[in-house]
MISE-815535 format. One record per residue (C-alpha): residue in one letter; residue number from 1; x, y, z. Coordinates in Angstrom, 2 decimals. Layout:
residues N
  residuo  num        u        v        w
        A  NUM        X        Y        Z
...
This chain:
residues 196
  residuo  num        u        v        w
        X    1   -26.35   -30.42    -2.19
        X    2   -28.80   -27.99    -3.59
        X    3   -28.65   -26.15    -0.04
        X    4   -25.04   -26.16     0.21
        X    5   -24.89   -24.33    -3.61
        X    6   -27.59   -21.55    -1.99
        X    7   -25.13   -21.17     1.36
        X    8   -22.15   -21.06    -0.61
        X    9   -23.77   -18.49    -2.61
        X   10   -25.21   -16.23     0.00
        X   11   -21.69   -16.23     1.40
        X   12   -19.91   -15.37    -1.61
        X   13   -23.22   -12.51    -2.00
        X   14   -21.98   -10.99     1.26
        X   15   -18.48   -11.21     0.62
        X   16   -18.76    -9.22    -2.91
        X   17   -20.98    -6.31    -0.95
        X   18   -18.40    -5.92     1.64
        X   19   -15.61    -5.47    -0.63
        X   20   -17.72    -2.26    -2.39
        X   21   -16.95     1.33    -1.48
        X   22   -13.34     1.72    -0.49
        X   23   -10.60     0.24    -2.61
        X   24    -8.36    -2.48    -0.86
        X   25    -5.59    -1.46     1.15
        X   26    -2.46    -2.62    -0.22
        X   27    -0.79    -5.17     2.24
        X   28     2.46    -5.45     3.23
        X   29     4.78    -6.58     1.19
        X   30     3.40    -5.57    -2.11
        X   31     6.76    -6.04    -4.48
        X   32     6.07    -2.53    -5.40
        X   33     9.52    -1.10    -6.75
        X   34     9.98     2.47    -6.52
        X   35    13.48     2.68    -7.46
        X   36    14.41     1.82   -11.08
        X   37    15.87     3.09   -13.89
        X   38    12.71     4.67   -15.05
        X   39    11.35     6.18   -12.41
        X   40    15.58     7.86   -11.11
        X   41    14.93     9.62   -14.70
        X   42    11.62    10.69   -14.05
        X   43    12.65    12.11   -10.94
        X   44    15.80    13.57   -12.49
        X   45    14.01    15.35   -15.34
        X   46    12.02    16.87   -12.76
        X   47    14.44    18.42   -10.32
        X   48    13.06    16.11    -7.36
        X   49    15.59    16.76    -4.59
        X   50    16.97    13.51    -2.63
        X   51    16.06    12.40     0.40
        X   52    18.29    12.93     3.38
        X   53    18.36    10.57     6.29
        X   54    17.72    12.42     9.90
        X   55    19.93    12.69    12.49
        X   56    18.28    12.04    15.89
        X   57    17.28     9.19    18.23
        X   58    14.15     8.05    18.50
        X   59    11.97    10.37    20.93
        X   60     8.62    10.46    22.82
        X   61     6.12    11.67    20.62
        X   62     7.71    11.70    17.50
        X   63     7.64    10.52    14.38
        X   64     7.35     5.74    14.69
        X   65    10.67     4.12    13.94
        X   66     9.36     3.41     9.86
        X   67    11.98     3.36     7.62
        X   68    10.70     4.59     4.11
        X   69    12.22     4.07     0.77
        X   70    13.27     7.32    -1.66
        X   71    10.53     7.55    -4.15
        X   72    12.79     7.50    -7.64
        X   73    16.07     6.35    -6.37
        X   74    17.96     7.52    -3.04
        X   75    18.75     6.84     0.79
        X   76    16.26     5.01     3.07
        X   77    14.77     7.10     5.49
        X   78    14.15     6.37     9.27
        X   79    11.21     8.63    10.20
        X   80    11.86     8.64    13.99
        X   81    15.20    10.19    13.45
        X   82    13.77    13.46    11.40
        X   83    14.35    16.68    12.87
        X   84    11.99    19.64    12.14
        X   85    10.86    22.34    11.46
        X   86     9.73    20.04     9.21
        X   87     6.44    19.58     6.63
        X   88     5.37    16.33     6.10
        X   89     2.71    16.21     3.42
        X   90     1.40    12.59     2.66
        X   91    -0.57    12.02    -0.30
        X   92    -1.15     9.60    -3.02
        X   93    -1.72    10.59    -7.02
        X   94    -4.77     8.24    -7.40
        X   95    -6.62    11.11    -4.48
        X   96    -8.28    14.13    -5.95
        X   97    -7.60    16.72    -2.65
        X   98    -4.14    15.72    -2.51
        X   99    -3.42    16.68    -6.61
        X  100    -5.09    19.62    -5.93
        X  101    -2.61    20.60    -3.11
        X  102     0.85    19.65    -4.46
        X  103     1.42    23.40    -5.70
        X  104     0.58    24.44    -2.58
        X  105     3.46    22.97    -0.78
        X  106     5.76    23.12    -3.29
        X  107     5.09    26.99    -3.11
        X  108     5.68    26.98     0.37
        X  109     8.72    25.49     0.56
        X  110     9.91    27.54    -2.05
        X  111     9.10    30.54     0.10
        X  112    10.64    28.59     3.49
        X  113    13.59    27.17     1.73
        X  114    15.96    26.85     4.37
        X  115    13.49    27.84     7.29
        X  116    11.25    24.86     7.06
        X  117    11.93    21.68     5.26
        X  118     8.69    20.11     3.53
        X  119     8.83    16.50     2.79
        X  120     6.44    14.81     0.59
        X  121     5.22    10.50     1.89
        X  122     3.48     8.82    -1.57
        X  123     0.92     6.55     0.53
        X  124    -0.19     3.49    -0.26
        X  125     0.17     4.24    -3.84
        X  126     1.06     1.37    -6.59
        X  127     1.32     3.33    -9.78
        X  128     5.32     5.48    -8.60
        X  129     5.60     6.39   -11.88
        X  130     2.03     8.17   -12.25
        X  131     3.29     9.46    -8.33
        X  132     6.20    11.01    -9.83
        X  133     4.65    12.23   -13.28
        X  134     2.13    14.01   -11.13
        X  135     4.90    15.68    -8.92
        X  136     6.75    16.89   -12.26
        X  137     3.54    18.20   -13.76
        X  138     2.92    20.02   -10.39
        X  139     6.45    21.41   -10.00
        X  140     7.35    19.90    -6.96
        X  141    11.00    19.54    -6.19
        X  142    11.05    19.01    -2.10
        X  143    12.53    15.05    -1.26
        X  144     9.80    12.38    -1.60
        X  145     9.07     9.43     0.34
        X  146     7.26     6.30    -0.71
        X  147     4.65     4.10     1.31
        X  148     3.57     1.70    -0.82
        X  149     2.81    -0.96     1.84
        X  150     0.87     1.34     4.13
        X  151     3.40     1.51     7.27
        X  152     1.96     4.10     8.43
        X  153    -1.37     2.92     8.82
        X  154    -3.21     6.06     8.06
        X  155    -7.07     6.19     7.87
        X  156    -7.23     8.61     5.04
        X  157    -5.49    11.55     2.85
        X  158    -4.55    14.11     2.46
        X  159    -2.83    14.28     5.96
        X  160    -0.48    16.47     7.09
        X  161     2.29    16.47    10.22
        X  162     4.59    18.57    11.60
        X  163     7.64    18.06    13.16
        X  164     9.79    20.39    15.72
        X  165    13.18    20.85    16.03
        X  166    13.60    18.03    18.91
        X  167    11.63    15.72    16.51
        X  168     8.52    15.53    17.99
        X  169     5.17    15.33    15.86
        X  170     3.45    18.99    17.20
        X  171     0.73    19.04    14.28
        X  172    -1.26    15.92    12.88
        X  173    -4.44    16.46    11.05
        X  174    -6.33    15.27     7.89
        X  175    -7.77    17.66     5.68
        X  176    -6.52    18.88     2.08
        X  177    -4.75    22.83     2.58
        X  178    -6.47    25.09     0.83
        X  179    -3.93    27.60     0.36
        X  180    -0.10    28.71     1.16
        X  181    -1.78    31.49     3.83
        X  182    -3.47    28.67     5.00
        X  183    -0.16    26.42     5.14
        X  184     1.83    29.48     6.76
        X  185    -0.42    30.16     9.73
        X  186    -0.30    26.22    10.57
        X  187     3.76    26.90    10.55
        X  188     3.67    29.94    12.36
        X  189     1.32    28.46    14.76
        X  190     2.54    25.07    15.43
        X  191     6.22    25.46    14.21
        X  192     6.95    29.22    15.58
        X  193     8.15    30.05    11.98
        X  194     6.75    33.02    10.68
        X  195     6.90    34.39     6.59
        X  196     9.75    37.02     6.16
């Protein structure tokens, strides 16, 4: 008995270690609700635009066939059938790089309003209503997305992707942007949209 208390305890040991460093991913089907009457006035009070459903088919290289929920109240969203030139900025509030760069893109797509559409994925985040607080503190106003489950099975954030005109991802990196310059030559570059 007395060895079967010192196993179980070794095993429980190793078990509490393992879970240290990175916070648990939240599983599928975590009951999160980002729509409710709290959070549509949230997102109301700040001037958070809608989200619009794409258009296309599903094509080679794009975006997987992950429909997405409205963060705050609006029309699901199929990500395979988004057209570009298209943004896609996917953060969480709970990461530091990714508070830091919400100005940054909302600035841009001020600038590229109606050139290039910027759309903002809240990732595997279970506090929407801190999401969209953080949003209205930082300005933003572009359609927002919300991944509370973790479809996309990302490795980390901030991440960015870009999608062209046909709907195919041409840009996929992680890294936090460090400025709008920074955002614009990425557009230029990978997008063929240039400031003016």
């Amino acid at each position: 008995m007395k060895v079967l208390v010192l196993l179980l305890g070794a095993v429980l040991g190793v078990l509490a270690v393992a879970g240290c460093g990175a916070a648990a991913p939240v599983r599928h089907g975590s009951g999160v609700q980002v729509d409710t009457v709290e959070l549509r006035a949230i997102k109301h009070d700040a001037g958070i635009a809608t989200c619009r459903p794409g258009t296309g088919a599903e094509v080679a290289g794009g975006l997987p066939p992950i429909t997405l929920p409205c963060l705050g109240g609006g029309p699901d969203v199929d990500l395979a059938r988004l057209r570009g030139p298209l943004v896609i900025n996917l953060w969480a509030q709970w990461c530091g790089p990714c508070r830091a760069e919400l100005p940054r893109y909302q600035a841009f797509a001020r600038k590229y309003a109606g050139k290039v559409g910027v759309l903002g994925i809240d990732y595997q985040d279970t506090q929407p209503q801190w999401a969209l607080q953080l949003a209205q503190r930082s300005g933003v106003t572009y359609p927002l997305l919300a991944d509370p489950d973790g479809k996309l099975r990302v490795r980390g954030l901030p991440k960015i992707l870009m999608v062209d005109s046909r709907g195919k991802v041409v840009y996929d990196e992680y890294g936090e942007i460090s400025s709008v310059g920074q955002l614009e030559r990425l557009v230029a570059r990978h997008l063929g949209v240039a400031a003016g």
